[in-house]
N, CA, C and O atoms as a MOPAC input file, in Angstrom:
PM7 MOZYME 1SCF
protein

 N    -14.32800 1   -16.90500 1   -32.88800 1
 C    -14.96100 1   -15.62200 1   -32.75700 1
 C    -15.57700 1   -15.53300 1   -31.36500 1
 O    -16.47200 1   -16.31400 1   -31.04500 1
 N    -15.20500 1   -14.77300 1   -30.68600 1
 C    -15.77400 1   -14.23900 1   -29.22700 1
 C    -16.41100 1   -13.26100 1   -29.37500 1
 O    -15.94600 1   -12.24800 1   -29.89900 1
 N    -18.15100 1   -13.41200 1   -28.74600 1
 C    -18.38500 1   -12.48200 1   -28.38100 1
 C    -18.66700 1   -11.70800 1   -26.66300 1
 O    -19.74900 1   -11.35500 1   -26.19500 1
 N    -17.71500 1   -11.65100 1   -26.21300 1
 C    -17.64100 1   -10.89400 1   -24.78200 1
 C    -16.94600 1    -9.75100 1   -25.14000 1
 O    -15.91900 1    -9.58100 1   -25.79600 1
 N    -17.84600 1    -8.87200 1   -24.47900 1
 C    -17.94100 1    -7.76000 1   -24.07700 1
 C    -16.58100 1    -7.22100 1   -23.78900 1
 O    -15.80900 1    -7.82500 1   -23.04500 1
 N    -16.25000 1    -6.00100 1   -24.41300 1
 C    -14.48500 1    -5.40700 1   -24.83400 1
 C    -14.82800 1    -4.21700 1   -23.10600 1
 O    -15.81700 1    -3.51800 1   -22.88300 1
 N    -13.89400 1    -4.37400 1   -22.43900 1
 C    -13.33300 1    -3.62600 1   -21.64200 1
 C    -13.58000 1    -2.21500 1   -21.54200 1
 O    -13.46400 1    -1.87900 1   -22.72100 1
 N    -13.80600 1    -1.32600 1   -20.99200 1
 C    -13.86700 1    -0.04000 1   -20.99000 1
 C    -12.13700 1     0.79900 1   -21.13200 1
 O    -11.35300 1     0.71300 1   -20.18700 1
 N    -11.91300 1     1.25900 1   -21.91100 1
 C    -10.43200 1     1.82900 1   -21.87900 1
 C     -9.98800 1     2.21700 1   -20.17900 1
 O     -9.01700 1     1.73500 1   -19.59500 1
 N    -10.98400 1     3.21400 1   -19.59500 1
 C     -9.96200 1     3.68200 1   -18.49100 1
 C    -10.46500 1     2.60000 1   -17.30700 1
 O    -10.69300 1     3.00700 1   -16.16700 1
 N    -10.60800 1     1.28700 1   -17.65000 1
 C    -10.45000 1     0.39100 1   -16.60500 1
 C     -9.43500 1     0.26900 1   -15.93400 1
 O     -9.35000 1     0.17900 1   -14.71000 1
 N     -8.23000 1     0.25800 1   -17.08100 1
 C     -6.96800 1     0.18400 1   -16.43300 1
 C     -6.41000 1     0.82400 1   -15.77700 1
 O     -5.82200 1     0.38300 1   -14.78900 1
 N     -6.41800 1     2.61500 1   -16.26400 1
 C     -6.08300 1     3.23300 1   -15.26500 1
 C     -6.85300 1     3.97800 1   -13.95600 1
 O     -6.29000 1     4.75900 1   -13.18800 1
 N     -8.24700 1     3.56400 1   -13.87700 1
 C     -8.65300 1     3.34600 1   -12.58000 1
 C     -8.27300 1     2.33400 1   -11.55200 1
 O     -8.35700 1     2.39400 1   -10.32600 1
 N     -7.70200 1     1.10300 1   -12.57700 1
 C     -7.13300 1    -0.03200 1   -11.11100 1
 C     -6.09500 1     0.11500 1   -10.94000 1
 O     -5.69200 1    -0.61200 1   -10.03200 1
 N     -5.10300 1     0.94000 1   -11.50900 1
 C     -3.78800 1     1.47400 1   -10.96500 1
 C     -4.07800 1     2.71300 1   -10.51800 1
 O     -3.04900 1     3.09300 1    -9.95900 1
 N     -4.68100 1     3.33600 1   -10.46700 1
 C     -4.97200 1     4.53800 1    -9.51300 1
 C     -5.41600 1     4.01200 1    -7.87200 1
 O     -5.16100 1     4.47500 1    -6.76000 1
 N     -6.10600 1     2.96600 1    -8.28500 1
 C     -6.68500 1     2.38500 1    -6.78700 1
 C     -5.64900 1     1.71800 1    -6.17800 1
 O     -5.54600 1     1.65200 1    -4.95300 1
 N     -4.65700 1     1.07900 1    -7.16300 1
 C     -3.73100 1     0.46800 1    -6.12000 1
 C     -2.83100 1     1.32400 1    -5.50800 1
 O     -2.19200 1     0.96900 1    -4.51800 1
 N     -2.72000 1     2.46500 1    -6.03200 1
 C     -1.25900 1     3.36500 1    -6.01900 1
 C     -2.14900 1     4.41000 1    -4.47600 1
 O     -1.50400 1     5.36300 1    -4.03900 1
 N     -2.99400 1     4.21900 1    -4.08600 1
 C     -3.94800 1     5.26900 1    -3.36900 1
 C     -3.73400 1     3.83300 1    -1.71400 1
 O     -3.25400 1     3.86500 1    -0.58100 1
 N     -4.43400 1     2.81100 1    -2.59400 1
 C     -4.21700 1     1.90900 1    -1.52500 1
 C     -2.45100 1     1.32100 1    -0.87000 1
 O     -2.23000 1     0.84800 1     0.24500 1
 N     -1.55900 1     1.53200 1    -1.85300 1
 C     -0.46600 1     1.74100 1    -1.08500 1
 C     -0.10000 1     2.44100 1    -0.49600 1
 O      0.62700 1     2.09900 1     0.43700 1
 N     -0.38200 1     3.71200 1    -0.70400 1
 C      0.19100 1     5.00500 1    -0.01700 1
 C     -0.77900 1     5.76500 1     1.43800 1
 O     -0.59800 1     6.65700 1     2.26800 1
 N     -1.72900 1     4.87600 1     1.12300 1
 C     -2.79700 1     4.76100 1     2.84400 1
 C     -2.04100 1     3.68400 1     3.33500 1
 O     -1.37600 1     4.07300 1     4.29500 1
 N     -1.82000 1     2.23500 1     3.03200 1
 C     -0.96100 1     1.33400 1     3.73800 1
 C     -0.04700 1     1.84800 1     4.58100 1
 O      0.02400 1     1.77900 1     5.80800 1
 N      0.91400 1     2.57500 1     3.47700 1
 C      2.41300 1     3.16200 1     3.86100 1
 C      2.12600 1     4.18400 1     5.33000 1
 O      2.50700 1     4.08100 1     6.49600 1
 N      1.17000 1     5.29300 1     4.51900 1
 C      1.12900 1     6.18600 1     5.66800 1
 C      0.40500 1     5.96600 1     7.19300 1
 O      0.45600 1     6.84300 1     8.05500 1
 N     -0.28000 1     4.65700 1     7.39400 1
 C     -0.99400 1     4.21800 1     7.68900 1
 C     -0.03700 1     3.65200 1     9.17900 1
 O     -0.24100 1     3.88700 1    10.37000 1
 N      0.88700 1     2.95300 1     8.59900 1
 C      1.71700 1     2.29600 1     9.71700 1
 C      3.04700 1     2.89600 1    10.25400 1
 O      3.65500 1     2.64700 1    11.29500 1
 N      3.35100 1     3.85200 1     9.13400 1
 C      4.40600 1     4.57700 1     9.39300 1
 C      3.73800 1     5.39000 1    10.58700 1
 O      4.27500 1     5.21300 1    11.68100 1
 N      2.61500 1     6.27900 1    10.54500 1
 C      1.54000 1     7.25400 1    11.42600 1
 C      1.65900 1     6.14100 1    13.00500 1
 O      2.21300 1     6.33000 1    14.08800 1
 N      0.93800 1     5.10900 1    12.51200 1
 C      1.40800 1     3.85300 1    13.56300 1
 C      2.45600 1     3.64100 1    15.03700 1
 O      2.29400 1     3.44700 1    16.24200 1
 N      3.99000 1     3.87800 1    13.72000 1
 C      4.95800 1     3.55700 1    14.32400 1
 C      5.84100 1     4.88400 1    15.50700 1
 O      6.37800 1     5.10000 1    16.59400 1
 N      5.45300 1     5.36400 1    14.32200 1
 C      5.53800 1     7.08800 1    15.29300 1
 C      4.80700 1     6.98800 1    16.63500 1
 O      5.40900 1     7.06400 1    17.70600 1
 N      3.44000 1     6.80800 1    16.53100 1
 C      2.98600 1     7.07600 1    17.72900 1
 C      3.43500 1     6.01000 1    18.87600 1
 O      3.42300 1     6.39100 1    20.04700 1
 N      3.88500 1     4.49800 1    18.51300 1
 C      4.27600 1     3.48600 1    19.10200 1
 C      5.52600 1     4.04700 1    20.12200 1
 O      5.56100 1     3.99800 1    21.35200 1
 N      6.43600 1     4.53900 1    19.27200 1
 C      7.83700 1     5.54100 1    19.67300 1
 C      7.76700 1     6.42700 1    20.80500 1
 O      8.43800 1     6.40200 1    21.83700 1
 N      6.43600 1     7.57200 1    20.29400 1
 C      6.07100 1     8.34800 1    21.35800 1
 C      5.84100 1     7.69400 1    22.35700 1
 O      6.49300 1     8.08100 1    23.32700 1
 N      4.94700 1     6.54900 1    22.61000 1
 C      4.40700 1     5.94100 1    23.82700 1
 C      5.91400 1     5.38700 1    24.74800 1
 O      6.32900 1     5.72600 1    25.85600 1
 N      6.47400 1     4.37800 1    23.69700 1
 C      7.03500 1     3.82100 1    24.65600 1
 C      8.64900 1     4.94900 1    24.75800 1
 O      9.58500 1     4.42300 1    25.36100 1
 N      8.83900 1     6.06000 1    24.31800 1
 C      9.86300 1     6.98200 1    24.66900 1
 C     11.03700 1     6.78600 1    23.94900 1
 O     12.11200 1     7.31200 1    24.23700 1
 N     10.79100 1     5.83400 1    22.76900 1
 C     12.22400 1     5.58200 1    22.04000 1
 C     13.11300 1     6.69100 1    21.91700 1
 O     12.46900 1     7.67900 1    21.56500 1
 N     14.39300 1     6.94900 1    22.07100 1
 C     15.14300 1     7.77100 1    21.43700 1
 C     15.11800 1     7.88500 1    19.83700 1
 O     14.88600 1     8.92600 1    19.22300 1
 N     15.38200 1     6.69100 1    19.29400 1
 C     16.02100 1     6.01900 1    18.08100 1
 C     14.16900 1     5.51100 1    17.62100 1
 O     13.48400 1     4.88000 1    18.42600 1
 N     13.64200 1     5.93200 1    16.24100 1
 C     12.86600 1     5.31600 1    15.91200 1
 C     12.32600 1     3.87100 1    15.59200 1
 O     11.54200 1     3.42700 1    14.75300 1
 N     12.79300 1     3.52800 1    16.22800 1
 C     12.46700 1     2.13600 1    15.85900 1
 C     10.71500 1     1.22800 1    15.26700 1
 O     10.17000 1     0.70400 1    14.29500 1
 N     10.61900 1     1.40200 1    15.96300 1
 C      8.90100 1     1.10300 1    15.62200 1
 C      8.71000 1     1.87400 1    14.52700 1
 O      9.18600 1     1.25200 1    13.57700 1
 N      8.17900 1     3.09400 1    14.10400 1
 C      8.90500 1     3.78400 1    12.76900 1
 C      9.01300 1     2.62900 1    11.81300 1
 O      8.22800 1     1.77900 1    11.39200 1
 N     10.74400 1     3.02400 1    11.56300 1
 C     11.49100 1     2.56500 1    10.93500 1
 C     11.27800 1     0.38600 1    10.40300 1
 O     11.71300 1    -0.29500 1     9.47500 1
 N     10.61000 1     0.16500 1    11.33400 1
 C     10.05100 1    -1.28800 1    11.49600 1
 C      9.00000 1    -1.30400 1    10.54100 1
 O      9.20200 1    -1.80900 1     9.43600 1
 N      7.33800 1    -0.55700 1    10.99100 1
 C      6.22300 1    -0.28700 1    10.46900 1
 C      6.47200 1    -0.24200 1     9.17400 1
 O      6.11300 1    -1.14000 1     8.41300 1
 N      7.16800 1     0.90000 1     8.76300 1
 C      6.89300 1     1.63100 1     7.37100 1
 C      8.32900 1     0.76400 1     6.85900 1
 O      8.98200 1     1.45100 1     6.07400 1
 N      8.87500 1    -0.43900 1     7.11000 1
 C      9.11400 1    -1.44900 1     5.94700 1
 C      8.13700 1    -2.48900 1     5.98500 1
 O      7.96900 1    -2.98900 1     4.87300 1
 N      7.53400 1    -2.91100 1     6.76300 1
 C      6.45300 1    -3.97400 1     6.54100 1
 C      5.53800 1    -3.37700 1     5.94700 1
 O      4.75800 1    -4.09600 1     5.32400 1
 N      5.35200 1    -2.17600 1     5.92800 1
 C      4.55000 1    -1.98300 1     5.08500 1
 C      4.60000 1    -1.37400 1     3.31100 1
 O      3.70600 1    -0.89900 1     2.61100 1
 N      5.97400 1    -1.63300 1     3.04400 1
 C      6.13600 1    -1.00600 1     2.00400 1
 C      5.75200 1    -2.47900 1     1.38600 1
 O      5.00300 1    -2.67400 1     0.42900 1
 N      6.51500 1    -3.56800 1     2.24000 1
 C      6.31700 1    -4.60000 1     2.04500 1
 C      5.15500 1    -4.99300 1     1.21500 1
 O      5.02100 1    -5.16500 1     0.00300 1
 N      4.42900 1    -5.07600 1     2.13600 1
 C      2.80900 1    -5.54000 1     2.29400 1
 C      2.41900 1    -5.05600 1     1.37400 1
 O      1.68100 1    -5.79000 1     0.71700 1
 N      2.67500 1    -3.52500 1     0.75900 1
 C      1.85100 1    -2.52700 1    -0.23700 1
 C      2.78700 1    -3.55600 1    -1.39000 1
 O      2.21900 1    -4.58700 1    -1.75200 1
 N      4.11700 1    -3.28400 1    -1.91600 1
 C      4.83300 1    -4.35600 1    -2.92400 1
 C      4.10700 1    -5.42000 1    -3.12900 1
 O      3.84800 1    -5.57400 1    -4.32300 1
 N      3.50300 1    -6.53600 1    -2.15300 1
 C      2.64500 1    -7.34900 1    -2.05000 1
 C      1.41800 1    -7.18000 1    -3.14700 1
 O      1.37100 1    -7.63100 1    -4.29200 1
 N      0.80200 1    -6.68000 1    -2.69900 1
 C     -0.38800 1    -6.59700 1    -2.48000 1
 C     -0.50400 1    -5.70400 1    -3.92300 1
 O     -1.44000 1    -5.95100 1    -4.68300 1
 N      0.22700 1    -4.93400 1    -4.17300 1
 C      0.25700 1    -3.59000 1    -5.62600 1
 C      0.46800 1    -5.67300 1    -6.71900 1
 O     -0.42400 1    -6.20900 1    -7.37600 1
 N      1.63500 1    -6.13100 1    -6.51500 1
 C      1.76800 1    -7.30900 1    -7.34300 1
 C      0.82500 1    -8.19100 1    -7.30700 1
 O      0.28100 1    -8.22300 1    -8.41100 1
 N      0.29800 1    -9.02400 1    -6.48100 1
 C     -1.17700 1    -9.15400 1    -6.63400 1
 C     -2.11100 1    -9.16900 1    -7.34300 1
 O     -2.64400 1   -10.02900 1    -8.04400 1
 N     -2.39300 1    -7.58600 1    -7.00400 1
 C     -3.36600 1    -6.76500 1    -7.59900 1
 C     -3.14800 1    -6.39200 1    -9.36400 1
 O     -4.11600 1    -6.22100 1   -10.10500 1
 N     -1.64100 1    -6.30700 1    -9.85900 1
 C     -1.92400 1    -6.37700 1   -10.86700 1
 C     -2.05400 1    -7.55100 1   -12.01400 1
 O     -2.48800 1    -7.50200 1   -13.16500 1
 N     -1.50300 1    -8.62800 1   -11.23300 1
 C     -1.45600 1    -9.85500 1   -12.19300 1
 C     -2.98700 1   -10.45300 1   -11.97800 1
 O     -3.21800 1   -11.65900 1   -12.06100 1
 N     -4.21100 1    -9.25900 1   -11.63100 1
 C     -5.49600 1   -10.09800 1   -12.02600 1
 C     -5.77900 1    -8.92400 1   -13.60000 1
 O     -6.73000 1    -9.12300 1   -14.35600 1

């Protein structure tokens, strides 16, 4: 018999709301990044872009898995 304290129901979907908010600042975050990287150095072809916003889908995949196996 345990007695600790039962969870609040919308725990859960406040920590998937937070992760899904914190990926999509990640994402937009470096993609915004890579763009401006482009502008500076005059790319034709996005590259920096296209670089950024997979490391960071990355990183967010990461980090969303992580975050839910606590």
């Amino acid at each position: 018999m345990s007695f600790e304290p039962e969870k609040p129901p919308g725990n859960a979907y406040g920590k998937y709301a937070s992760l899904a908010f914190q990926m999509l600042g990640t994402i937009l975050l470096f993609t915004w990044g890579g763009n401006k990287l482009d502008e500076w150095s005059g790319n034709k072809i996005p590259v920096w872009t296209l670089v950024l916003s997979l490391i960071s889908i990355g990183a967010s995949l990461y980090l969303f898995i992580r975050g839910a196996r606590k």
